[in-house]
C-alpha positions in Angstrom: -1.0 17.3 -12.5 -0.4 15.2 -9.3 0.3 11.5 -9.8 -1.2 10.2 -6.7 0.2 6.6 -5.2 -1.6 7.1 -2.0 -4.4 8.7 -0.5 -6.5 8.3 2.7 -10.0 9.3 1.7 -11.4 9.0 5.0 -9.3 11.6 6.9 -8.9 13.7 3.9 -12.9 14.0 4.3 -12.9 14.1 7.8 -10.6 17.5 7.6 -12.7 18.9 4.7 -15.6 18.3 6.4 -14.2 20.3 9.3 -12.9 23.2 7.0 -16.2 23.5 5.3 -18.4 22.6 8.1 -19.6 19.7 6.9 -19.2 17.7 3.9 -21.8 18.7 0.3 -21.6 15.7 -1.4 -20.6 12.4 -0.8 -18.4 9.1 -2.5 -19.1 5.9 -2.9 -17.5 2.4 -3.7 -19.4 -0.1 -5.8 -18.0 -3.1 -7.8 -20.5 -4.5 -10.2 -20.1 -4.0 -14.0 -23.3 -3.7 -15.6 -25.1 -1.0 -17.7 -28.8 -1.9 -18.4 -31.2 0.2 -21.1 -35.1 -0.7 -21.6 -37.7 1.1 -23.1 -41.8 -0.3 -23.1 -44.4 1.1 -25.0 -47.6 0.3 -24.1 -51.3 1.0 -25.7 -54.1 0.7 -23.6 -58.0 1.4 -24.5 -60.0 4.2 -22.8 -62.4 7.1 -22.6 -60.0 9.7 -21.3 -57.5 11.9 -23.4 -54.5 14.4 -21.8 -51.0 14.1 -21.6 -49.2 12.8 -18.9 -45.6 12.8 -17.8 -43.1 11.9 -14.6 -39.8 12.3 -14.3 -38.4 9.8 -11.1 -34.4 10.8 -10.4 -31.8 8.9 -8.2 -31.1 10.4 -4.9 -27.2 9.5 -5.6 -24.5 12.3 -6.7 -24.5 10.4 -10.2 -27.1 10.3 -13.1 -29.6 7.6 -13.1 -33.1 7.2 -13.0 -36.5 6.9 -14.8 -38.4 9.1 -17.2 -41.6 8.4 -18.7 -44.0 10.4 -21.4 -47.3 9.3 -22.2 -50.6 10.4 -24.0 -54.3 10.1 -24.4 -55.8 9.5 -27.5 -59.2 10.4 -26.8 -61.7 7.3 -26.4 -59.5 5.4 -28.5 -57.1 4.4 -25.4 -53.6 6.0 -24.1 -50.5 4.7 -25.4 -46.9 5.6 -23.0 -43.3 5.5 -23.8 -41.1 4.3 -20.8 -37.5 4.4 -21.0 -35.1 3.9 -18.2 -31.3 3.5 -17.6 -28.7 2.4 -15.1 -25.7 3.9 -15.0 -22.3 1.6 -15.1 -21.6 0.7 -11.9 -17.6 0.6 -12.3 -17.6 4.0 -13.6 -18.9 5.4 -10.1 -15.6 4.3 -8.8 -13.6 5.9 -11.8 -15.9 9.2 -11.3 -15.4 9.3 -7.3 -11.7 9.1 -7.6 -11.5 11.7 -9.6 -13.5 14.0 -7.7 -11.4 12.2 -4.4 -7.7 13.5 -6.6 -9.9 17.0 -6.9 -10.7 17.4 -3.3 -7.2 16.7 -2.4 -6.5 19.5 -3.9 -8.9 21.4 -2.0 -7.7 20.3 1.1 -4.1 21.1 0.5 -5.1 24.8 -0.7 -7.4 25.2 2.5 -4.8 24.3 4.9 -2.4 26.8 3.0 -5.1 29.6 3.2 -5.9 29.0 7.0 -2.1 28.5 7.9 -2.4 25.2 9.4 0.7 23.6 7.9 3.2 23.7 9.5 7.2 23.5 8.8 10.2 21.4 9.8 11.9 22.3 13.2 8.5 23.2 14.2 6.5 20.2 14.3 4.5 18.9 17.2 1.8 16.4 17.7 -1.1 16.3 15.6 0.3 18.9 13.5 -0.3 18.8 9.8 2.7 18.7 7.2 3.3 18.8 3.9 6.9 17.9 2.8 8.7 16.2 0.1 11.8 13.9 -0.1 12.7 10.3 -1.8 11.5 7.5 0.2 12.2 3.6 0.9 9.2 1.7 0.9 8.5 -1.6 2.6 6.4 -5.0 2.4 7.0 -7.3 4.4 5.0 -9.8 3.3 6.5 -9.3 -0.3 9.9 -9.0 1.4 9.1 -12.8 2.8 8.3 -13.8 -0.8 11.5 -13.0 -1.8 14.0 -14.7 0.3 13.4 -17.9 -1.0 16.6 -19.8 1.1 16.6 -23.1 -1.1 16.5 -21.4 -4.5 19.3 -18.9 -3.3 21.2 -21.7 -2.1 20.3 -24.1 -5.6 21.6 -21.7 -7.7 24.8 -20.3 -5.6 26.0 -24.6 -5.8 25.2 -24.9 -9.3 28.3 -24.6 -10.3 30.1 -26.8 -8.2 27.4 -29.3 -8.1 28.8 -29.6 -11.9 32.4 -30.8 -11.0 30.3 -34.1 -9.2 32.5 -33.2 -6.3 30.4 -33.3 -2.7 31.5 -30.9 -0.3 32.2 -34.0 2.7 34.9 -35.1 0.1 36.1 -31.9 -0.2 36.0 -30.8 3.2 38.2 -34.4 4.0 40.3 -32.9 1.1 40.9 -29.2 2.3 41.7 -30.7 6.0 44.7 -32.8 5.0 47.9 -31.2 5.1 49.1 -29.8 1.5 51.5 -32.8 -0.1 53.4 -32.2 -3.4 52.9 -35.2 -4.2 49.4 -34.8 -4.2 46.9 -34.4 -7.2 47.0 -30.3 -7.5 44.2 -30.1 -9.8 41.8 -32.4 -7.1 43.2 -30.1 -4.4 42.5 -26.9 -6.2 39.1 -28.3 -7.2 38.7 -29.5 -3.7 39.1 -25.8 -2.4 36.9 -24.3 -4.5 34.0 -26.6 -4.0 34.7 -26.1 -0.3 35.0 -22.4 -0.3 32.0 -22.5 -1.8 29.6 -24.2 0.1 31.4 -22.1 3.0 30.1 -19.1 1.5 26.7 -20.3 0.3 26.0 -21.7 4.1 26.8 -18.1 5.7 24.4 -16.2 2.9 21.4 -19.1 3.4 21.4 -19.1 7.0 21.6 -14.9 6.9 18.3 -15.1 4.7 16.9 -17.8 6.3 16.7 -15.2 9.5 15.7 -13.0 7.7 13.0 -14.7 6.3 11.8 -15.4 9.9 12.1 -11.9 10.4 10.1 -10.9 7.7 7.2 -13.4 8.0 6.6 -12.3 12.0 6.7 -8.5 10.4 4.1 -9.5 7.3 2.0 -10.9 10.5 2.4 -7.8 12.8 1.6 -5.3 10.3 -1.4 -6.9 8.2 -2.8 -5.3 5.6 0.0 -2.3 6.1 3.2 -1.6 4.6 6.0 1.0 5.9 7.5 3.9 4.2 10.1 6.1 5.2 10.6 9.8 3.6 13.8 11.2 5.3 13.2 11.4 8.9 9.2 10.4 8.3 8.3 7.0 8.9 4.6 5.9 8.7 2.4 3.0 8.3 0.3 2.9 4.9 -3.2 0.9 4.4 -2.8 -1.0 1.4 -6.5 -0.7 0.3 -5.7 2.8 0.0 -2.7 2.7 -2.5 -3.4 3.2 -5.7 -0.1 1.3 -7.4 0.7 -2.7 -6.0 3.0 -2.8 -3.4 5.5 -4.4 -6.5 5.6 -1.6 -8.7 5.7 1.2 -5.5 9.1 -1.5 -4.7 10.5 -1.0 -7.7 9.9 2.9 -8.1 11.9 3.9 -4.9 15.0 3.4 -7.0 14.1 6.4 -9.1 15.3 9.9 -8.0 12.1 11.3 -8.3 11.0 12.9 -5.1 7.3 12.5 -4.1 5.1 14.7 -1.9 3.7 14.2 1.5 0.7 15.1 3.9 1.1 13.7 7.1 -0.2 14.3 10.7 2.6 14.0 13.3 2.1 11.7 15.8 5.1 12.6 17.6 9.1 12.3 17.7 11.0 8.6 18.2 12.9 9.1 21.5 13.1 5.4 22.4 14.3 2.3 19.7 14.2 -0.8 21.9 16.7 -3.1 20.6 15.3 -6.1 22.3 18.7 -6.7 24.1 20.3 -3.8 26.0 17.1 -1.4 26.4 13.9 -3.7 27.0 11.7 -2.6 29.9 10.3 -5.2 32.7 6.9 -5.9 31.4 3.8 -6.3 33.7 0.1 -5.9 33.3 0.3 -2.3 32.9 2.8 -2.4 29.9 1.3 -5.1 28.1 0.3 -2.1 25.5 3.8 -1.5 24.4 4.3 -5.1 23.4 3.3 -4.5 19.8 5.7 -1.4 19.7 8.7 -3.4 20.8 8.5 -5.9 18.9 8.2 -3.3 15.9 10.8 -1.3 17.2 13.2 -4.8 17.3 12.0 -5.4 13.5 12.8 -2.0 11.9 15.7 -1.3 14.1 17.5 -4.4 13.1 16.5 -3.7 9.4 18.1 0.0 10.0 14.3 1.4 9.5 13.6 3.2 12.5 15.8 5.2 14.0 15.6 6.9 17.4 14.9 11.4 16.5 12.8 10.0 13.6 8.8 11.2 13.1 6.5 8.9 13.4 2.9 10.3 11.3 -0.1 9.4 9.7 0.3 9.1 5.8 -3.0 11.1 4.6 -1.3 11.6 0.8 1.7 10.4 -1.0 1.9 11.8 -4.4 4.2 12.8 -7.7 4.0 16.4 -8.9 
């Protein structure tokens, strides 16, 4: 049973449909909640007699629809029984996954059957791949949420904030030359409170960049999240995950590996480092810009790395 965390319906139809000339059936994505019955009987007087029926169905993949039975009783008048029900709408979207986690399936056995997945060492451009590896997962924006500068640096001083020593006093301490005759105790207290706040200062402004960092990231990449599987690195849409960003955080610690379809978009031959490699832009490189400034984000993180694939997540998945 495959535990899937991320799947791209849309291309994943896209290369059924082209495998199967066309797609039979189709999915859907509906949000109400409700589940409504009725049933009417009604008499009505009249010379005629027969039995009647219809039978009205819904043109969606899903059951749903109308059915009504009625008869004539003679002269005496025609009484019909009408019933009708909606289907829950929520449970479309439970149904449609499932048969979305089916027809990946499908799709991974028809690319086997028709060769076209192709191996490491061999991969090229728009080539389809199916590997599997561990992988590091990124969110910027819940990357940003985390370095929180002031609480880091609130509860680092706690301690010394205790002893009711400021760190100017101690600094005018620690600066003196040592004296015997001096109060070893202050001095030792002194140092430590200085030491201290030394430390704490170096650590708050290192996450204070990279909270700067991480918010121009969570702006750059809206609505998309990184993941690296070995030498894979791609850019996931989070509508299409099926775990919160937290959780997928929190699983990359496991040594579980996962499973991957991806289309190669090509190999990483250049990292600009946004100091010794940036190119002279002009209105005919203004397309690169976002790149760069990608490349100077995930290179400085240690992400990217140049010899690294760059591909198109199409599934992500446990097995």
């Amino acid at each position: 049973m495959k535990e899937i965390i991320y799947l791209d319906t849309e291309i994943m139809n896209s290369l059924l449909a082209q495998l199967d000339e066309g797609l039979v059936h189709s999915f859907t994505l509906e949000n109400s909640g409700e589940e409504t019955e009725s049933e009417e009987i009604q008499t009505t007087r009249g010379k005629e007699s027969g039995i009647t029926a219809g039978v009205k169905v819904s043109t969606g993949m899903l059951p749903g629809g109308e059915f009504s039975l009625g008869t004539n009783l003679g002269n005496s008048g025609e009484e019909a029984n009408n019933y009708s029900k909606t289907i829950l709408e929520g449970q479309k979207d439970i149904l449609n996954k499932a048969f979305h986690d089916y027809s990946l399936d499908l799709l991974i056995k028809k690319l086997t059957e028709n060769d076209l997945l192709t191996e490491n060492g061999k991969l090229k451009e728009s080539d389809l791949h199916l590997g599997e590896s561990k992988y590091r997962f990124y969110d910027f924006n819940l990357i940003k949420k985390s370095l929180n500068a002031d609480f880091l640096e609130n509860m680092m001083l706690d301690d010394v904030k205790k002893t009711g020593m400021s760190y100017e006093t101690a600094k005018k301490i620690v600066s003196k030359p040592y004296n015997p005759s001096q109060d070893q105790n202050k001095r030792t207290l002194a140092e430590k409170v200085y030491e201290t706040h030394e430390q704490t200062q170096h650590v708050v402004n290192t996450i204070s960049l990279l909270n700067k960092m991480s918010d121009f990231s969570s702006d750059l990449l809206d609505r998309l999240v990184v993941i690296k599987a070995n030498d894979k690195i791609g850019l996931l849409k989070k509508d299409m995950l099926r775990e919160s960003v937290e959780s997928l955080t929190f699983r990359t610690d496991k040594n579980r590996n996962i499973r991957y379809l991806v289309r190669i978009l090509g190999e990483k031959e250049i990292v600009y480092d946004g100091i010794t490699n940036m190119p002279m832009l002009d209105g005919d490189s203004l397309d690169i810009i976002p790149t760069m400034m990608l490349d100077i984000i995930l290179g400085n993180f240690n992400i990217i790395k140049k010899g690294d694939v760059l591909v198109t997540p199409i599934a992500i998945y446990y097995e």
